[in-house]
PyMOL commands that place a pseudoatom at each C-alpha (Angstrom):
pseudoatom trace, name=CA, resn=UNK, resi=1, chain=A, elem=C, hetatm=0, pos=[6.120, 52.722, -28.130]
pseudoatom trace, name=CA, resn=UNK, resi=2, chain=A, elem=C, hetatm=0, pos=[6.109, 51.080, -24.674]
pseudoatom trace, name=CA, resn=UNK, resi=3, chain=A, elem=C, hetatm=0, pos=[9.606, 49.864, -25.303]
pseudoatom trace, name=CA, resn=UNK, resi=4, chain=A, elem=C, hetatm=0, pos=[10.746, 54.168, -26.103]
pseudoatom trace, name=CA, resn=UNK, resi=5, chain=A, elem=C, hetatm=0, pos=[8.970, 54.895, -23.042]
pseudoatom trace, name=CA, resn=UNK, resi=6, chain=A, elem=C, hetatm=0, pos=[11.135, 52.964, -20.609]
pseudoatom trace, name=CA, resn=UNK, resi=7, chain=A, elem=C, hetatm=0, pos=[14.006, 54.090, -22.394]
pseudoatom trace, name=CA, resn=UNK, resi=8, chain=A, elem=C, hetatm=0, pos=[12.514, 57.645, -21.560]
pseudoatom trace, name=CA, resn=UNK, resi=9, chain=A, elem=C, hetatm=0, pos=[11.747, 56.500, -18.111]
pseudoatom trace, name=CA, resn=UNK, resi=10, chain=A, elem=C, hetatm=0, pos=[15.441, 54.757, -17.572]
pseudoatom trace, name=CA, resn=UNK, resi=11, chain=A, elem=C, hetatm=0, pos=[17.414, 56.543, -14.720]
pseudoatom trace, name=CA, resn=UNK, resi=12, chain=A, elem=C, hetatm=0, pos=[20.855, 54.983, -13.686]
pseudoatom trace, name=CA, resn=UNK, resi=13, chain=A, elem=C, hetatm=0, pos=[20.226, 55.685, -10.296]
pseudoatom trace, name=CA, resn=UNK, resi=14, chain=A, elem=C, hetatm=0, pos=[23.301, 53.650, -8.094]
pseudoatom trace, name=CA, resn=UNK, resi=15, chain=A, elem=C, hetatm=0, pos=[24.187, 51.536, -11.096]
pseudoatom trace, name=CA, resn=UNK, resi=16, chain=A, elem=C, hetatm=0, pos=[27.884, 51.819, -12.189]
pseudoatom trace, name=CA, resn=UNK, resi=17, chain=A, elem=C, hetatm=0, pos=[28.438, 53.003, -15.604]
pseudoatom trace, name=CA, resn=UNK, resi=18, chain=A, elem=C, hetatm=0, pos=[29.155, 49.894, -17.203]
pseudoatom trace, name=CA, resn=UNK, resi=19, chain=A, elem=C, hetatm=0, pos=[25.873, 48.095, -15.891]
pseudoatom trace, name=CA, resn=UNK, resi=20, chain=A, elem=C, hetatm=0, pos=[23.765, 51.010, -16.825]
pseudoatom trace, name=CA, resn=UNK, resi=21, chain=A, elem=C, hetatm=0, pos=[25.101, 51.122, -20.152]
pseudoatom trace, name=CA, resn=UNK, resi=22, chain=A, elem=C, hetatm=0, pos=[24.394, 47.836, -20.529]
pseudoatom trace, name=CA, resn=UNK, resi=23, chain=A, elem=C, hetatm=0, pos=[21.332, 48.395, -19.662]
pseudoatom trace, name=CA, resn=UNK, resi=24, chain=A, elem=C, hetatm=0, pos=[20.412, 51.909, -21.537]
pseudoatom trace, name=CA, resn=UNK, resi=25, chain=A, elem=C, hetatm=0, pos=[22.313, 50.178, -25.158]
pseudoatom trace, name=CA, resn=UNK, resi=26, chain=A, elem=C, hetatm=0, pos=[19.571, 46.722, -24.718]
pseudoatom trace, name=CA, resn=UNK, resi=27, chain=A, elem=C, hetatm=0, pos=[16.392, 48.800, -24.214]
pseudoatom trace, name=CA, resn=UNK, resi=28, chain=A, elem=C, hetatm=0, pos=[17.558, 50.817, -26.987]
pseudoatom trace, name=CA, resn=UNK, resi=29, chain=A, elem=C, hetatm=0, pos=[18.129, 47.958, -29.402]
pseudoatom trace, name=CA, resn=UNK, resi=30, chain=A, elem=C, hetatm=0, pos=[14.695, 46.688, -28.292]
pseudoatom trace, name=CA, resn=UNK, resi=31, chain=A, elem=C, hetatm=0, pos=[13.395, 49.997, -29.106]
pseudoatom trace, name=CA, resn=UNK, resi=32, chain=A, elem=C, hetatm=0, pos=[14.423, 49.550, -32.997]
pseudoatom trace, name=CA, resn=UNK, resi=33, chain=A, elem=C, hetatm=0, pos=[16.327, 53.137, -32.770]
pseudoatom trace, name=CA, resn=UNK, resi=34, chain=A, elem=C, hetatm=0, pos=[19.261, 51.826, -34.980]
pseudoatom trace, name=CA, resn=UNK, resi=35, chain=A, elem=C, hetatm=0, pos=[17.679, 54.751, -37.363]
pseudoatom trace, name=CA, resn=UNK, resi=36, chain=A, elem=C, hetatm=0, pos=[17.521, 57.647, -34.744]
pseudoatom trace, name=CA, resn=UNK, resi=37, chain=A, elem=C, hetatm=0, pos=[19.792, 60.305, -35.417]
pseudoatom trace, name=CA, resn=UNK, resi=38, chain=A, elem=C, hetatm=0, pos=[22.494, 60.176, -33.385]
pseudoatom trace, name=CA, resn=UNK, resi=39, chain=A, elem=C, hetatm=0, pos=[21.867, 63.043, -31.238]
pseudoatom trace, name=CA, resn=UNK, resi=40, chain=A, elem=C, hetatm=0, pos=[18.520, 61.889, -29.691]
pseudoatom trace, name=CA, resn=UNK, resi=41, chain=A, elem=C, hetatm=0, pos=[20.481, 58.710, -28.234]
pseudoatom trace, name=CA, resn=UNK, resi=42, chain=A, elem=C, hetatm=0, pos=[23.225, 60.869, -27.010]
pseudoatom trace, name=CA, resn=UNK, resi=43, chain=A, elem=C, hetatm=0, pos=[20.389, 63.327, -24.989]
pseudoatom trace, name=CA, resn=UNK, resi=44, chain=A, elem=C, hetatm=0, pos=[18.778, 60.337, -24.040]
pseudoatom trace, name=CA, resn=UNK, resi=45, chain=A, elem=C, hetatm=0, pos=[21.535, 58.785, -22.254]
pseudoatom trace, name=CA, resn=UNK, resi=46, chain=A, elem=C, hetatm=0, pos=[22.911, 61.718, -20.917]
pseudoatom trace, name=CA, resn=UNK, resi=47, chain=A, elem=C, hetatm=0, pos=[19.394, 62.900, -19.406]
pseudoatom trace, name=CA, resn=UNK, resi=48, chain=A, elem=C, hetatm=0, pos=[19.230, 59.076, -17.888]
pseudoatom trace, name=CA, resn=UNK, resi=49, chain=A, elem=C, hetatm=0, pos=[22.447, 59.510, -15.950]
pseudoatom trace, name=CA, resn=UNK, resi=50, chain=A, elem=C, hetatm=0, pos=[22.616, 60.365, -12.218]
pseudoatom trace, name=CA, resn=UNK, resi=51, chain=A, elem=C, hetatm=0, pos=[23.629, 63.753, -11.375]
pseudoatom trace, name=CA, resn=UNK, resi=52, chain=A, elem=C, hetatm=0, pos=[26.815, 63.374, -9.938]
pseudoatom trace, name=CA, resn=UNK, resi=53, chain=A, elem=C, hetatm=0, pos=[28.306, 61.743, -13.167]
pseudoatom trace, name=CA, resn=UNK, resi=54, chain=A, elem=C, hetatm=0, pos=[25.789, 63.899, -15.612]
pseudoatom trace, name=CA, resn=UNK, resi=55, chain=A, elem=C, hetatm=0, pos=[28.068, 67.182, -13.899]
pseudoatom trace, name=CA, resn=UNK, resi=56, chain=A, elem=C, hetatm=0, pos=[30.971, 65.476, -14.431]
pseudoatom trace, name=CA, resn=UNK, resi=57, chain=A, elem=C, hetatm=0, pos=[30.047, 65.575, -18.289]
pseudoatom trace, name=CA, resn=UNK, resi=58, chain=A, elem=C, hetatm=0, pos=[29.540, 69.270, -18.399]
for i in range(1, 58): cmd.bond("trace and resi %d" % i, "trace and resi %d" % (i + 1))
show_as sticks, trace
zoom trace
């Protein structure tokens, strides 16, 4: 549970893509979420991302 909530928590902030992703893919292994559906990482990641690359997304 406390592992989900920093995943919740996780914000990219100034980190480059590749070192937040980094990041974001470890806490989620540590979180045991190899059985989450596929569409709950996805949100997760893209609610973590800063805003200027989160707009770039949409």
């Amino acid at each position: 549970q406390e592992t989900e909530n920093k995943l919740f928590q996780l914000k990219q902030g100034t980190d480059s893509l590749p070192i937040f992703t980094t990041k974001f893919e470890y806490i989620l292994y540590k979180a045991n979420s190899q059985n989450w559906p596929d569409i709950n990482k996805i949100s997760s990641f893209r609610n973590s991302l800063n805003s200027t690359l989160y707009s770039r997304l949409v």
